[in-house]
C-alpha positions as CSV (number, residue, x, y, z in Angstrom):
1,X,26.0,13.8,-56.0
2,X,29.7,14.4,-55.7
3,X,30.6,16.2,-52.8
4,X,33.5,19.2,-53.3
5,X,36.6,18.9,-52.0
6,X,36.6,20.1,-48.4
7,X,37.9,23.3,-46.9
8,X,37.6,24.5,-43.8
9,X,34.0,25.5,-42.8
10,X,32.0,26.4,-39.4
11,X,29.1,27.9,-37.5
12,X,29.1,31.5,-36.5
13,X,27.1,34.2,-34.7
14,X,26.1,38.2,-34.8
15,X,23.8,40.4,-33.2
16,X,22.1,43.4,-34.9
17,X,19.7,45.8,-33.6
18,X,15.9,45.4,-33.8
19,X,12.6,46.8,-32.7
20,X,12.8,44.2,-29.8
21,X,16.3,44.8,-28.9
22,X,19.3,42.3,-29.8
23,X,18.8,39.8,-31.9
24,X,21.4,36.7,-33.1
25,X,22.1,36.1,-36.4
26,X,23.8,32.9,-37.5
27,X,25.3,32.2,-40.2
28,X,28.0,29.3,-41.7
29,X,31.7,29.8,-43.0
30,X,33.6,28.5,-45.6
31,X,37.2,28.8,-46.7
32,X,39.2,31.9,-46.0
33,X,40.7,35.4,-47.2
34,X,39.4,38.3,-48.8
35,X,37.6,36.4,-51.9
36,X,34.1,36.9,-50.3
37,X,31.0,35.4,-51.5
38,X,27.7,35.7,-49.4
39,X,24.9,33.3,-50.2
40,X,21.2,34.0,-49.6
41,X,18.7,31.4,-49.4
42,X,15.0,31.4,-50.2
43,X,12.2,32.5,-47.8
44,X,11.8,30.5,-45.1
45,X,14.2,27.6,-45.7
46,X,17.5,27.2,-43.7
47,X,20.6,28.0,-45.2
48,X,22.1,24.3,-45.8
49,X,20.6,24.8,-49.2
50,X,23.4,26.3,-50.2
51,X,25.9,23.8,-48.7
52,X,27.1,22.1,-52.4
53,X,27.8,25.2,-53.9
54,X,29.6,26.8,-50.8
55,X,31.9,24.1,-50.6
56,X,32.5,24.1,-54.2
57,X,33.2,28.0,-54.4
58,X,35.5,27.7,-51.3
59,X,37.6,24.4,-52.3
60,X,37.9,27.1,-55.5
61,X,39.5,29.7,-53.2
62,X,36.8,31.4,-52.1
63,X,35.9,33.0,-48.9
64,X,32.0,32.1,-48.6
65,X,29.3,33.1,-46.2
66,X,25.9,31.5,-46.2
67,X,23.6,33.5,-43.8
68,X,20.2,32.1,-42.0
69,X,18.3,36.0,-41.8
70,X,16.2,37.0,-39.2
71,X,13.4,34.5,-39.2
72,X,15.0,31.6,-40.9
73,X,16.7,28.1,-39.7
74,X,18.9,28.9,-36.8
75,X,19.2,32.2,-36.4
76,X,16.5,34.2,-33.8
77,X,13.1,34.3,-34.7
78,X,10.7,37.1,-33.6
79,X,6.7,37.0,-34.0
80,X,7.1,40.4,-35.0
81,X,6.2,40.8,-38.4
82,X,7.4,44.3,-38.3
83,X,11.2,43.1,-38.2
84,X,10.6,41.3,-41.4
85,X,11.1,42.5,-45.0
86,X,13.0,42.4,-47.8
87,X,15.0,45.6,-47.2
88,X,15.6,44.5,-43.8
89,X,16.8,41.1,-44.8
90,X,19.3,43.3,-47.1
91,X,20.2,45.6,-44.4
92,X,21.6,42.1,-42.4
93,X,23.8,41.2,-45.3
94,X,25.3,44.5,-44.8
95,X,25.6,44.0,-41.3
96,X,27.6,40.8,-41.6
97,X,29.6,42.2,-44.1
98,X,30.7,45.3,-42.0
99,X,30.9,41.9,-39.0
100,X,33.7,40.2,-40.8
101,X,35.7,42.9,-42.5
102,X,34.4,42.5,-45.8
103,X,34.7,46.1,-48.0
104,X,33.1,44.3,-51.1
105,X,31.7,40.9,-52.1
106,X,29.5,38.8,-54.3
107,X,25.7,38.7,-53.5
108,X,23.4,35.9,-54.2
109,X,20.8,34.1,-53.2
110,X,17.6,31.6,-54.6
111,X,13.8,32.8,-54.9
112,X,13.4,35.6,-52.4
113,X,16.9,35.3,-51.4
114,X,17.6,36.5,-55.4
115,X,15.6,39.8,-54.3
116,X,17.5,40.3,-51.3
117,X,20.9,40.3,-53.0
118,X,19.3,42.8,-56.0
119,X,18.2,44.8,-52.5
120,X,21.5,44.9,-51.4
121,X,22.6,46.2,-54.3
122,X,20.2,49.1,-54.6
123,X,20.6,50.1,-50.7
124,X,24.9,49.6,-50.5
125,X,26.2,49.4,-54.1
126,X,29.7,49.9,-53.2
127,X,29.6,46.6,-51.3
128,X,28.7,44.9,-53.9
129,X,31.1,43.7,-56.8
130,X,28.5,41.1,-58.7
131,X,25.3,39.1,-58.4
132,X,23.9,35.3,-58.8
133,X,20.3,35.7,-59.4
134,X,19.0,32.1,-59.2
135,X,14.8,32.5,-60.0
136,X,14.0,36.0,-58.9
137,X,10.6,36.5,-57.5
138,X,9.1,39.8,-59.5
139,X,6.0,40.2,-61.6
140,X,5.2,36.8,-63.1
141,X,6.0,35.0,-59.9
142,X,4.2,37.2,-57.8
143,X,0.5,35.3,-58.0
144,X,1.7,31.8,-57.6
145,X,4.4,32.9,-54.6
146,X,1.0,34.7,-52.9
147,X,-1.4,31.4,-53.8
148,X,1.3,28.9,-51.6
149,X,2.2,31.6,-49.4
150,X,-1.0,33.6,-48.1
151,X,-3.0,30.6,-47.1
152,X,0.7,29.3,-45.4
153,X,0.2,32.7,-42.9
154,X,-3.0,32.2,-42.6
155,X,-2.7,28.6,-41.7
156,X,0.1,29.7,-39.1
157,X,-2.0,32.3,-37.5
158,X,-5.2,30.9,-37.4
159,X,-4.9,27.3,-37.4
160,X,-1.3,26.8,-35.6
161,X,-2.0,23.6,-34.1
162,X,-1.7,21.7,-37.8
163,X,1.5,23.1,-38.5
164,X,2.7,22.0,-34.6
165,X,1.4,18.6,-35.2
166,X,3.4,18.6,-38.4
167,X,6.5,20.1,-37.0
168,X,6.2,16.7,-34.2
169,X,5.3,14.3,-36.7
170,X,8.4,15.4,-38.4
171,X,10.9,15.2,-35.8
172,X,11.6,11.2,-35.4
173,X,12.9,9.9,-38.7
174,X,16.7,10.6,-38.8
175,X,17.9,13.3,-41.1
176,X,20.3,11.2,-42.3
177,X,18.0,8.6,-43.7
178,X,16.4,11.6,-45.6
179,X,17.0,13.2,-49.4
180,X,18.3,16.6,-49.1
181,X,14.9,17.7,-50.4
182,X,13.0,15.7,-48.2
183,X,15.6,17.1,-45.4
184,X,15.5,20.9,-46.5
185,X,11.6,20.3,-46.3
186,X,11.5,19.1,-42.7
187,X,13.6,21.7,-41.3
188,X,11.6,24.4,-43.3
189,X,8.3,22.9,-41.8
190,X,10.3,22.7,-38.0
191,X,9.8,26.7,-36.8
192,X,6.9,27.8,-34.9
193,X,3.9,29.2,-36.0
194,X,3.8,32.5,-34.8
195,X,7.1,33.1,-36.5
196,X,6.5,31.7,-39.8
197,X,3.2,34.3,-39.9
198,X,5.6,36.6,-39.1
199,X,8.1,36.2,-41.5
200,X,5.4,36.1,-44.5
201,X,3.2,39.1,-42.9
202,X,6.2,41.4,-43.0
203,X,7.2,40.2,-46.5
204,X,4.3,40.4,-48.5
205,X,3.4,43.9,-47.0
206,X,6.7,45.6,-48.0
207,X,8.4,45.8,-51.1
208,X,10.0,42.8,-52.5
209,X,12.1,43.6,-54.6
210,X,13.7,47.0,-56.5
211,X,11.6,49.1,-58.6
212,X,12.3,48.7,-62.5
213,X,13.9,52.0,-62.4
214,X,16.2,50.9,-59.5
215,X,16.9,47.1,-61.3
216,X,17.8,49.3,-64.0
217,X,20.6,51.4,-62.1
218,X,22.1,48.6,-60.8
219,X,25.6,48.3,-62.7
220,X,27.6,44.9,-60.8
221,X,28.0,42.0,-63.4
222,X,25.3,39.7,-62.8
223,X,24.4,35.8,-63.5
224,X,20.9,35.4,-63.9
225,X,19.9,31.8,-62.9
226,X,16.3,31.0,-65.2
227,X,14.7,27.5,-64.0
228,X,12.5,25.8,-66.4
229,X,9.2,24.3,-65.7
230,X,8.9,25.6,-62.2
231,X,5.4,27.4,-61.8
232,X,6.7,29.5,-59.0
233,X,9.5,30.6,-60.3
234,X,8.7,31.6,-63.7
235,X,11.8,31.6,-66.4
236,X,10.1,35.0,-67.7
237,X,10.7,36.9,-64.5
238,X,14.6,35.9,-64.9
239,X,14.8,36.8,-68.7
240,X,12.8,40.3,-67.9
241,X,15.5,40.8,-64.9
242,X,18.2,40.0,-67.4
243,X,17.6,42.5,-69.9
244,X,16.8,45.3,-67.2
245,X,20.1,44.9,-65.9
246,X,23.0,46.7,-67.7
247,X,25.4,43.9,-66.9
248,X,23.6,40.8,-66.7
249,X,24.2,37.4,-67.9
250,X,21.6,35.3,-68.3
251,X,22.0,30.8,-67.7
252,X,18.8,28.6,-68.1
253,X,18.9,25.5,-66.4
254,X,18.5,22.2,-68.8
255,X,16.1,20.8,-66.4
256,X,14.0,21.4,-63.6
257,X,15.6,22.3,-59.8
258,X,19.0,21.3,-61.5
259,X,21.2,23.2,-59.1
260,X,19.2,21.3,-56.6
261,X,19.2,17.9,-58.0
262,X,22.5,18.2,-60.0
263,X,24.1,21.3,-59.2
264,X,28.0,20.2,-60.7
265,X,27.1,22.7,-63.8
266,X,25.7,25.5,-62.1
267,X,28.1,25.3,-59.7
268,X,30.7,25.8,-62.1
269,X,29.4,28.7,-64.1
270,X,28.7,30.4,-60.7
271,X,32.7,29.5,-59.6
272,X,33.5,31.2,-63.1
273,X,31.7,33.9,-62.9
274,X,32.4,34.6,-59.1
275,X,36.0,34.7,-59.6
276,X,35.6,36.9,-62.3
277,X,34.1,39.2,-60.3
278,X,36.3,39.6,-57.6
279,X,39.0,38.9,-59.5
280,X,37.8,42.8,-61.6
281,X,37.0,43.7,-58.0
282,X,40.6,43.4,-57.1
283,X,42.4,44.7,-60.2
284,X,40.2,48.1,-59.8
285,X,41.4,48.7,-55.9
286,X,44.7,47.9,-57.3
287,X,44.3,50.8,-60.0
288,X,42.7,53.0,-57.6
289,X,45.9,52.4,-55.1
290,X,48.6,53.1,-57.4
């Protein structure tokens, strides 16, 4: 896999308010000025799946953001499921866009990070000037995503011990031996039980995702992202949210996990359409100002 021409990238910090007082949010930094871009990733897994396409959109000009929410890879995580939901995870975006200055940006995420940038959108629409969708979780996922995930809480509440004994196992073999699957998957599995029955408790038992009627109120352009062949992330839900949205585009992969396993093409039609966005983001403040 090629890797994007570099520009300049690193680790930062916030801290929002929560039912258990302060709580750190971290999240990673590519390129620079007011071209922003924030990128979501799915439920549970660290935000270094994102790291291809980050450094493409920023070696494109791009000011990128990939954040770790509350409960996932490095940022805090509180066995509270109570602090956990869809609508909160949405409410941090907003939080680290008011944290860097950012009036208006693109929104996207994977999975159940694809619901949290459509929930940004419904809660703070102004902040919003587009959307990458990449395999939305909403009514045809929603039995497979329960089948993996409710035995996963129950597993991490009632039977912790397996999932620490896995976590150990884990550790030893150098990451950099590993596939970036293999290595996504071992720091997804690395979190403690009590958090990761957290995390699922307070997602399943909000809402997650817009209603219909909200999806369709939703006006930013938007690239839907449909994956073929993936059981859990069934192409239908994407073409359903494409036509519900009044400005959506809708891209199906030409293989299974391509952005994963060969992410050049996506990357480009997301580059395209992102600099489209803000590009028509920036023209309309111009109008506005004159």
């Amino acid at each position: 896999m090629a890797r994007p021409a570099l520009a300049s990238e690193g680790n930062r910090q916030f801290f929002i308010e929560c039912r258990r007082g302060r709580e750190r949010l971290e999240f990673t930094e590519h390129g620079s000025g007011d071209a922003w871009v924030v990128l979501l990733p799915p439920l549970l897994v660290p935000r270094q799946v994102h790291d291809h396409t980050a450094r493409a959109l920023a070696a494109a000009g791009l000011h990128v953001l990939v954040l770790d929410p509350l409960g996932h890879g490095r940022s805090d995580r509180p066995a509270d499921p109570l602090v956990y939901s869809v609508t909160a995870f949405a409410e941090q975006v907003v939080a680290l866009l008011d944290h860097v200055g950012a009036t208006r940006a693109v929104v996207g995420g994977s999975s159940f990070g694809a619901n949290i940038a459509l929930e940004v959108a419904a809660i703070a629409p102004e902040r919003v000037c587009g959307l990458v969708l990449d395999a939305p979780v909403l009514d045809n996922a929603l039995a497979p995503q329960l089948a993996v995930l409710a035995p996963s809480m129950y597993l991490a509440r009632y039977a912790p011990l397996a999932l620490r004994t896995l976590r150990l196992a884990s550790r030893p073999v150098p990451t950099r031996w590993l596939p970036e699957v293999v290595r996504l998957a071992r720091d997804t599995i690395d979190q403690r039980p009590s958090a990761v029955a957290a995390v699922i408790h307070g997602v399943l038992f909000g809402r997650i995702a817009p209603s219909a009627t909200q999806r369709e109120a939703i006006t930013a352009p938007a690239l839907v992202l449909a994956r073929g062949r993936d059981p859990l992330h069934p192409a239908s839900d994407a073409r359903m949210l494409a036509a519900q949205l009044p400005a959506a585009t809708l891209e199906s992969a030409t293989m299974p996990l391509e952005w994963r396993r060969h992410p050049e093409r996506i990357d480009m039609v997301v580059t395209r359409f992102a600099r489209e966005c803000l590009r028509s983001a920036l023209r309309g403040r111009r109008t506005r100002s004159s």
